[in-house]
Structure formats: structure tokens, C-alpha cells
N, C-alpha and C positions, 0 to 999 in steps of 0.2 A: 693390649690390656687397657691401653686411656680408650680404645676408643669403645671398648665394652662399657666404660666406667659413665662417659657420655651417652650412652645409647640406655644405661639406668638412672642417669639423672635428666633424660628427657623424657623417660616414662616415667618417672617419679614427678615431675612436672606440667609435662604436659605443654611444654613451649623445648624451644632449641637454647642451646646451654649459650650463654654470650660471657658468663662469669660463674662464678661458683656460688652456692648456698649465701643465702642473707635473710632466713629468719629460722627459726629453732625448728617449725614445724616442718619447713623444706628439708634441716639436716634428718631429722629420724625422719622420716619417708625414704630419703636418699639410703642411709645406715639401714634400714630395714632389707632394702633390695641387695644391698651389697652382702649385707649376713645370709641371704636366703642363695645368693647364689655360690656364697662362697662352701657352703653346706652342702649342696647339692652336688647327688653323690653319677658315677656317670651310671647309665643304664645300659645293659647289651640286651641281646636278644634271647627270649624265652626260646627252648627245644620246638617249642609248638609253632612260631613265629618263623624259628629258622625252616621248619616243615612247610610252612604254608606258602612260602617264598619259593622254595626249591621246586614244588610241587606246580606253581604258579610256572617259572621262568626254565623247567624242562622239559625234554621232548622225552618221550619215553623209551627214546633209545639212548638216552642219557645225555645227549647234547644240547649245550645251555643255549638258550633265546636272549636275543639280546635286549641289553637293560637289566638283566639278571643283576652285575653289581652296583648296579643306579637304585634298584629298589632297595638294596640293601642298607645302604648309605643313608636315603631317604625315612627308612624304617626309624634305623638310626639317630639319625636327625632330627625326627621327630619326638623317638620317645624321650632326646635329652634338650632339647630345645624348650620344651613344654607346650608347644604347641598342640 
């Protein structure tokens, strides 16, 4: 968790953290990122997402390809990362 907390207070800043906050407009930038992620709700996968994946990472005689649950993860990770 600190090192999530560091990893918002140097995108809130835009430098590497050496101390904490020391002016008001650093605290609400800081406070903003912390409310939006603490908000933020997880995402899984649409029926259609999971189709397109499956459809992607199998052979038609039903046997998976590998990376099958690497794209998954990836998918994943993606739609909750915000990337």
C-alpha cells in the first residue's frame, strides 16, 4: 500500500518523493489521486471480451494455445490499471 501511495505522489508531482507534501496545492493534487483510486471500482470481463479471447487462444478442437491465461490477466490488467 505505501508503495502505491508513493507511486501517486510522484505522479502528482512529477519528481520522486524525498518527503511528504509542503505546500496546499501539492496536498489536493495528492488527495485527489488518492480519492479517485480509492473509488475506483474493479472491472472484469464483458461476455463479448471473454468470447473474443477464447475464440483467439483456441484450436477448434478445443485445445487451448498457449498464453491463453496471460491474455487474460493482461485484458485484466488493463481494463483496471487504466491504462
Amino acid at each position: 500500500m505505501r508503495d502505491d501511495i508513493i507511486r501517486m505522489w510522484e505522479k502528482a508531482n512529477g519528481w520522486s518523493v524525498e518527503g511528504w507534501p509542503s505546500t496546499v496545492d501539492e496536498i489536493e493534487r495528492f488527495a485527489k489521486l488518492v480519492a479517485a483510486a480509492a473509488k475506483r471500482e474493479w472491472q472484469g470481463l464483458t461476455n463479448e471480451e471473454i468470447e473474443d479471447i477464447r475464440l483467439e487462444y483456441h484450436y477448434a478442437d478445443g485445445a487451448v494455445k498457449v498464453g491463453y491465461e496471460r491474455a487474460i490477466e493482461a485484458k485484466l490488467k488493463e481494463k483496471n490499471s487504466g491504462r
